[in-house]
C-alpha positions as CSV (number, residue, x, y, z in Angstrom):
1,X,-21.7,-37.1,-0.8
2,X,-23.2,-39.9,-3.0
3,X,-24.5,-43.0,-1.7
4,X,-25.0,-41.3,2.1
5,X,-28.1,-41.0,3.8
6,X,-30.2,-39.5,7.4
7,X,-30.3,-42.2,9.7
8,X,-32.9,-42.0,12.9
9,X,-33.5,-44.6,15.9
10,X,-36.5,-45.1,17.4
11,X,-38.6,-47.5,19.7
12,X,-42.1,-48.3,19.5
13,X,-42.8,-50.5,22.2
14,X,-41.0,-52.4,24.6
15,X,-39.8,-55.9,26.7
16,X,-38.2,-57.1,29.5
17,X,-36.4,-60.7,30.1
18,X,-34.3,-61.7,32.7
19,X,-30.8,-61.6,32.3
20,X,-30.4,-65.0,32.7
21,X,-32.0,-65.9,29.2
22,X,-29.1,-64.0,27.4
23,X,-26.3,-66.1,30.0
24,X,-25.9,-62.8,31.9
25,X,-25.7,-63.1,35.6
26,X,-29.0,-62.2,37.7
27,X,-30.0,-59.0,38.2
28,X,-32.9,-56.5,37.5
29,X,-35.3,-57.5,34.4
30,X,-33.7,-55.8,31.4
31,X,-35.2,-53.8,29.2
32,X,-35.4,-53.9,25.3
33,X,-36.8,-51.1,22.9
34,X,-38.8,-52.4,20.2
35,X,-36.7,-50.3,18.2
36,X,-36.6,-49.3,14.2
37,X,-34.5,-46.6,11.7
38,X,-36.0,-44.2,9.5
39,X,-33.4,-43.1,6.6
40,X,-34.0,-40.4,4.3
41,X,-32.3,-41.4,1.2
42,X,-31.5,-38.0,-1.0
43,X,-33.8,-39.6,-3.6
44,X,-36.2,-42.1,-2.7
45,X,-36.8,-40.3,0.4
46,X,-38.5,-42.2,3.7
47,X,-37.5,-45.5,3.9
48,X,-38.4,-47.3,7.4
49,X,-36.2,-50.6,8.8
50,X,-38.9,-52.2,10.6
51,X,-41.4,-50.2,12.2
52,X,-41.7,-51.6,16.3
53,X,-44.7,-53.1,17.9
54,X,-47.9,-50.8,16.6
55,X,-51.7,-50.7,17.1
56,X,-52.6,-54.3,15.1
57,X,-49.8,-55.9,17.6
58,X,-51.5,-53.8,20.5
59,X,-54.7,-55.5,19.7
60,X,-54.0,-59.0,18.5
61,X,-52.0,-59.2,22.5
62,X,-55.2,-58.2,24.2
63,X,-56.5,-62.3,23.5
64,X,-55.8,-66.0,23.3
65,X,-51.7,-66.9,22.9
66,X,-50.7,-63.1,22.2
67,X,-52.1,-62.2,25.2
68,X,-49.8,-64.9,26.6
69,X,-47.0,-63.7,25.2
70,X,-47.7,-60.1,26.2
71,X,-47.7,-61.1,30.2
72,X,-44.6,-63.7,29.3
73,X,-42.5,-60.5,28.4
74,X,-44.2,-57.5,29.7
75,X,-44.5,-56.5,26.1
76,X,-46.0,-52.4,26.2
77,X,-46.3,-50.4,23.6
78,X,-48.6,-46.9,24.0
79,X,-50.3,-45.3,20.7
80,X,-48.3,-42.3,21.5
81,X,-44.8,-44.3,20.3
82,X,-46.0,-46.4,17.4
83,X,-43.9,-45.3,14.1
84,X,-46.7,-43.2,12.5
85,X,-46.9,-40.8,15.4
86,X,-43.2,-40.6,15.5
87,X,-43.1,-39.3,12.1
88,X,-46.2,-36.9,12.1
89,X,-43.5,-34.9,15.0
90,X,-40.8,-35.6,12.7
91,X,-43.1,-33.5,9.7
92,X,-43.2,-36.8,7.7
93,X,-46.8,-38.5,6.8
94,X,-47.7,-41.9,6.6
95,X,-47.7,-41.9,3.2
96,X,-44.5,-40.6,2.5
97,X,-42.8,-44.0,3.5
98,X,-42.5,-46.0,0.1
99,X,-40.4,-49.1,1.0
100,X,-40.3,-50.6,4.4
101,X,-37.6,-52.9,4.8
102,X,-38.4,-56.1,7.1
103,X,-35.6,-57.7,9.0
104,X,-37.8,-60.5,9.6
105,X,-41.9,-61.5,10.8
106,X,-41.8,-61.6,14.5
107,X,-44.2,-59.0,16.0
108,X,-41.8,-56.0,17.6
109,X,-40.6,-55.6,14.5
110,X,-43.8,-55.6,11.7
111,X,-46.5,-54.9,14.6
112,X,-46.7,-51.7,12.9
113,X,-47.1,-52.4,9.5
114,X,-50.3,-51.2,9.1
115,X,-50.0,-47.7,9.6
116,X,-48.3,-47.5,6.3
117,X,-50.7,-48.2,3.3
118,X,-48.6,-46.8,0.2
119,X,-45.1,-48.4,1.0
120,X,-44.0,-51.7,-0.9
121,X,-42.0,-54.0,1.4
122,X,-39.4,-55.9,1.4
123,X,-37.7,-59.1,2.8
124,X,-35.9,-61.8,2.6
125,X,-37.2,-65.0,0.6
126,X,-37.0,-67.7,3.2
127,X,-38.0,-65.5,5.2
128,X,-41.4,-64.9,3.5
129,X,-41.5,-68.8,2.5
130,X,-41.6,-69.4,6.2
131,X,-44.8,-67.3,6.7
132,X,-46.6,-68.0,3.7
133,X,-45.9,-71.9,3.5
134,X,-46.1,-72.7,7.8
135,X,-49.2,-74.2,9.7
136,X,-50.2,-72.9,12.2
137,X,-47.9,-74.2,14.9
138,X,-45.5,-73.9,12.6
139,X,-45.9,-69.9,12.4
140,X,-46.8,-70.1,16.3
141,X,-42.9,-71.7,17.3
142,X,-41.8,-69.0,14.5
143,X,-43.5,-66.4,16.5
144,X,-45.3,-65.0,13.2
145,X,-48.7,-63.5,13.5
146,X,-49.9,-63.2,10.0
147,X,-52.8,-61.1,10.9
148,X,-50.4,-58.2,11.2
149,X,-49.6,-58.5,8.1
150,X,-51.8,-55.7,6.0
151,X,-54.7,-57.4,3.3
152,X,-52.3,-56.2,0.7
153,X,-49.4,-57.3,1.7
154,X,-48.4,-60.0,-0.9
155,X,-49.3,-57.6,-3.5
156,X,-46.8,-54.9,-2.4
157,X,-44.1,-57.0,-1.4
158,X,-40.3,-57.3,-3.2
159,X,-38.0,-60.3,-2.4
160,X,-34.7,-60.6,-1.9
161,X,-33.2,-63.9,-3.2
162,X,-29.7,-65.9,-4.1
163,X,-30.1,-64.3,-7.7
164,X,-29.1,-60.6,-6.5
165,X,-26.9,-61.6,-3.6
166,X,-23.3,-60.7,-4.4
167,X,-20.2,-60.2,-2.6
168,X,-19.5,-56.7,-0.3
169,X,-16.3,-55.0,-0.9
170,X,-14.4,-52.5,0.6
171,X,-15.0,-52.0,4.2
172,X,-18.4,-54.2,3.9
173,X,-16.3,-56.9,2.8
174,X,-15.8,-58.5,6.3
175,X,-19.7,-58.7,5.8
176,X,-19.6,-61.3,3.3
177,X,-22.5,-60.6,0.5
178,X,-25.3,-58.8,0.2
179,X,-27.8,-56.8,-1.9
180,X,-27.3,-53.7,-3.6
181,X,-30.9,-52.5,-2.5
182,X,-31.2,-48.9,-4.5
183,X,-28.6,-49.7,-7.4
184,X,-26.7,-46.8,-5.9
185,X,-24.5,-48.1,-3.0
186,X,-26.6,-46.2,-0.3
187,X,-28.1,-49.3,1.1
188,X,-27.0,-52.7,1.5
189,X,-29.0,-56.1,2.3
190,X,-27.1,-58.0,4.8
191,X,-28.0,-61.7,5.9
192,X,-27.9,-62.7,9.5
193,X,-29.0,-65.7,9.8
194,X,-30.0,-67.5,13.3
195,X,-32.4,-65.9,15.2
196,X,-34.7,-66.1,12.7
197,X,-35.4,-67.8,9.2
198,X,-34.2,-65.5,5.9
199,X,-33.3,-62.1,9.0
200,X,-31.4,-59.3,7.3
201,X,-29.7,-56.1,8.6
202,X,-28.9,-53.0,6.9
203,X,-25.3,-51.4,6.3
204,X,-25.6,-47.8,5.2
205,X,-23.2,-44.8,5.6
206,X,-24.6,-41.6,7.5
207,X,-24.4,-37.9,6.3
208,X,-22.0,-37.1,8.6
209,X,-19.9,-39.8,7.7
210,X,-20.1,-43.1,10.1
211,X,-20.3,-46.1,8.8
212,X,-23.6,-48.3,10.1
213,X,-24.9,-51.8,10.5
214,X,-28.3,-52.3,11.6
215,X,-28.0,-55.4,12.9
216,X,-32.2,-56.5,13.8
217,X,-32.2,-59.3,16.6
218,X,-28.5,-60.6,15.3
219,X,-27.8,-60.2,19.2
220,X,-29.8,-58.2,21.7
221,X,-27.0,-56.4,23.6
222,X,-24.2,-54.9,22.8
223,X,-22.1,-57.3,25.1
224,X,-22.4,-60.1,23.4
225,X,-20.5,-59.6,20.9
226,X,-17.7,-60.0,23.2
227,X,-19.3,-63.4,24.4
228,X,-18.1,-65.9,21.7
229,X,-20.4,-68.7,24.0
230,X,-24.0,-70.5,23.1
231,X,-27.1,-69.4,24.6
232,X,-28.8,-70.8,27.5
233,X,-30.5,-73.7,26.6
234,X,-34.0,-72.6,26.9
235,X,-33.5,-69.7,24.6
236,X,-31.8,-71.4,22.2
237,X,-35.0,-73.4,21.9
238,X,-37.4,-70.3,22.3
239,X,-35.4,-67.9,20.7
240,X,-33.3,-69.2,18.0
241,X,-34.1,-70.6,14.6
242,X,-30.5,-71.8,13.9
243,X,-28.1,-71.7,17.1
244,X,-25.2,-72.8,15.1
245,X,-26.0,-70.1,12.2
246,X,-26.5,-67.3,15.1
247,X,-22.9,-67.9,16.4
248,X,-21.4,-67.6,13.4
249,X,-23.2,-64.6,12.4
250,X,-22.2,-62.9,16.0
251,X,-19.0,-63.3,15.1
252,X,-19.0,-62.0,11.7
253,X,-20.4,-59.1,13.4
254,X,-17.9,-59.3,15.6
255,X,-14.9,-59.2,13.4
256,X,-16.8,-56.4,11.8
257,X,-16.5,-54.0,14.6
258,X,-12.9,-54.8,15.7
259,X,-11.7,-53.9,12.4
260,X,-14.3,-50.8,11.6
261,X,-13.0,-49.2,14.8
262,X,-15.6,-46.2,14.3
263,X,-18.7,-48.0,13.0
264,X,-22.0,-48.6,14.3
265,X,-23.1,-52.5,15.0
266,X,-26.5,-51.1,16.0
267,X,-29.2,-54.4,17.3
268,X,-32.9,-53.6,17.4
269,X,-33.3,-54.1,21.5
270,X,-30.0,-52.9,22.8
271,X,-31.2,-49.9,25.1
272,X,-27.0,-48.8,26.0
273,X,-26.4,-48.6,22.2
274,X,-29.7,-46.8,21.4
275,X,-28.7,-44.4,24.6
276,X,-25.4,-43.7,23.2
277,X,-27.0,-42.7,19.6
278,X,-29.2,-40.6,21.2
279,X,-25.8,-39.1,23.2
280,X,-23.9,-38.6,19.8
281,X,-26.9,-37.7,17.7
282,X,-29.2,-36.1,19.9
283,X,-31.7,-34.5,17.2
284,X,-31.6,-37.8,15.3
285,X,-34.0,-40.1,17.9
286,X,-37.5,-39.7,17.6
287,X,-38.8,-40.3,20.9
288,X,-37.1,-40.5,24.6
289,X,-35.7,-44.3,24.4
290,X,-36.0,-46.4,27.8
291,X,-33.3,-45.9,30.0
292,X,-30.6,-48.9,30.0
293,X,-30.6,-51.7,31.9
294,X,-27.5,-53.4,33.8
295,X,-26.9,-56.8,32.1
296,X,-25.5,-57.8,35.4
């Protein structure tokens, strides 16, 4: 049918955080896939949302702060799981990815970036205003590193701004507005605001029919979205570039869900919702995701 395209989860790389952080009750550290989607659009063919932590984010966390931030989450990622590799099983090149679509700048999601020299990119205005107008400890409480971001990159990158934004309809509607990314319906732009400056998600609908939104670091596991309650003060300050803006956007996501009773509400990092993709869709994950972790 028109307008419906392959989607397929992976994770390149991985975290853990206490459960704490999230306001869960203590337990086991939990663990979070640096995940990303490939979707293979009848047409424009490979189109990557995000791409995971990769070899420039592998060496950049070997010194000075990233090395900090590598010990301060047990960040891993092994050359055998970045995106490029995933792809070559998959009988897709490097170069066959033309647009890579960035939910936003922080490392686990554009640590990978690199590996794909012919694709233009994409993202969000303010989201790009933030990287390319911030000092440096502005870009270091934004958890950007710019030097993962390919020579080229200004050159090959599209913006999404107020001037395309319109409102969603049918059952995007609860959504609010978005972009029409391909002119065709296939792909939809979706801001989610909070976590980070100008973050989008994607809302596609599959080849076999099931209607998904890629939801980037809107939450980080699946239960919150039945946890209508603020962070834990510490995150909100570590982890949140608008607290206010990232409970409102949880609970359009939210309302989303309870009223799309089969859809997809699919967050980079949630390792039960990755699990049960892989479950459903078992030839549509490109690597063995980590196993879930108890949220206690």
């Amino acid at each position: 049918m028109s307008g419906e395209v392959a989607l397929t989860l992976a994770a390149s790389g991985h975290s853990c955080a206490d459960p704490r952080h999230l306001g869960f009750a203590a337990g086991p550290p939990m663990h979070f896939p640096a995940g990303w989607a490939l979707i293979e659009h009848p047409v424009q063919g490979a189109i990557l949302f995000d791409c995971g932590y990769g070899p420039d984010a592998r060496a950049a966390m070997r010194r000075g702060v990233r090395w900090i931030y590598r010990r301060a989450i047990h960040a891993c990622s092994a050359p055998h799981t970045d995106a490029a590799q995933l792809l070559h099983r998959r009988g897709l090149s490097r170069d066959d990815v033309r647009l890579l679509v960035i939910s936003h700048f922080h490392p686990d999601h554009i640590g990978g970036l690199g590996q794909f020299p012919r694709a233009r990119f994409l993202a969000h205005a303010q989201a790009w205003r933030q990287v390319a107008e911030s000092n440096w400890f502005g870009l270091l409480h934004a958890q950007i590193w710019k030097e993962l971001l390919p020579a080229d990159f200004a050159e090959r990158l599209q913006l999404l701004d107020d001037d395309g934004r319109r409102v969603l309809d049918g059952d995007l509607a609860t959504l609010g507005e978005g972009w029409d990314l391909l002119g065709d319906g296939s792909l939809h732009a979706v801001a989610l605001p909070g976590h980070a400056r100008g973050q989008i998600g994607l809302a596609l609908r599959t080849r076999t029919g099931e209607r998904v939104v890629l939801a980037a670091d809107a939450f980080w596991r699946r239960e919150q979205l039945d946890r209508d309650q603020p962070l834990p003060w510490l995150t909100q300050r570590v982890a949140m570039d608008d607290a206010a803006a990232y409970r409102e956007t949880l609970r359009r996501l939210t309302r989303f869900r309870d009223t799309h009773p089969g859809a997809w509400v699919i967050p980079s990092h949630c390792a039960d919702t990755l699990a049960a993709w892989r479950d459903r869709h078992p030839q549509s994950v490109l690597d063995e995701l980590p196993q879930a972790a108890s949220a206690g």
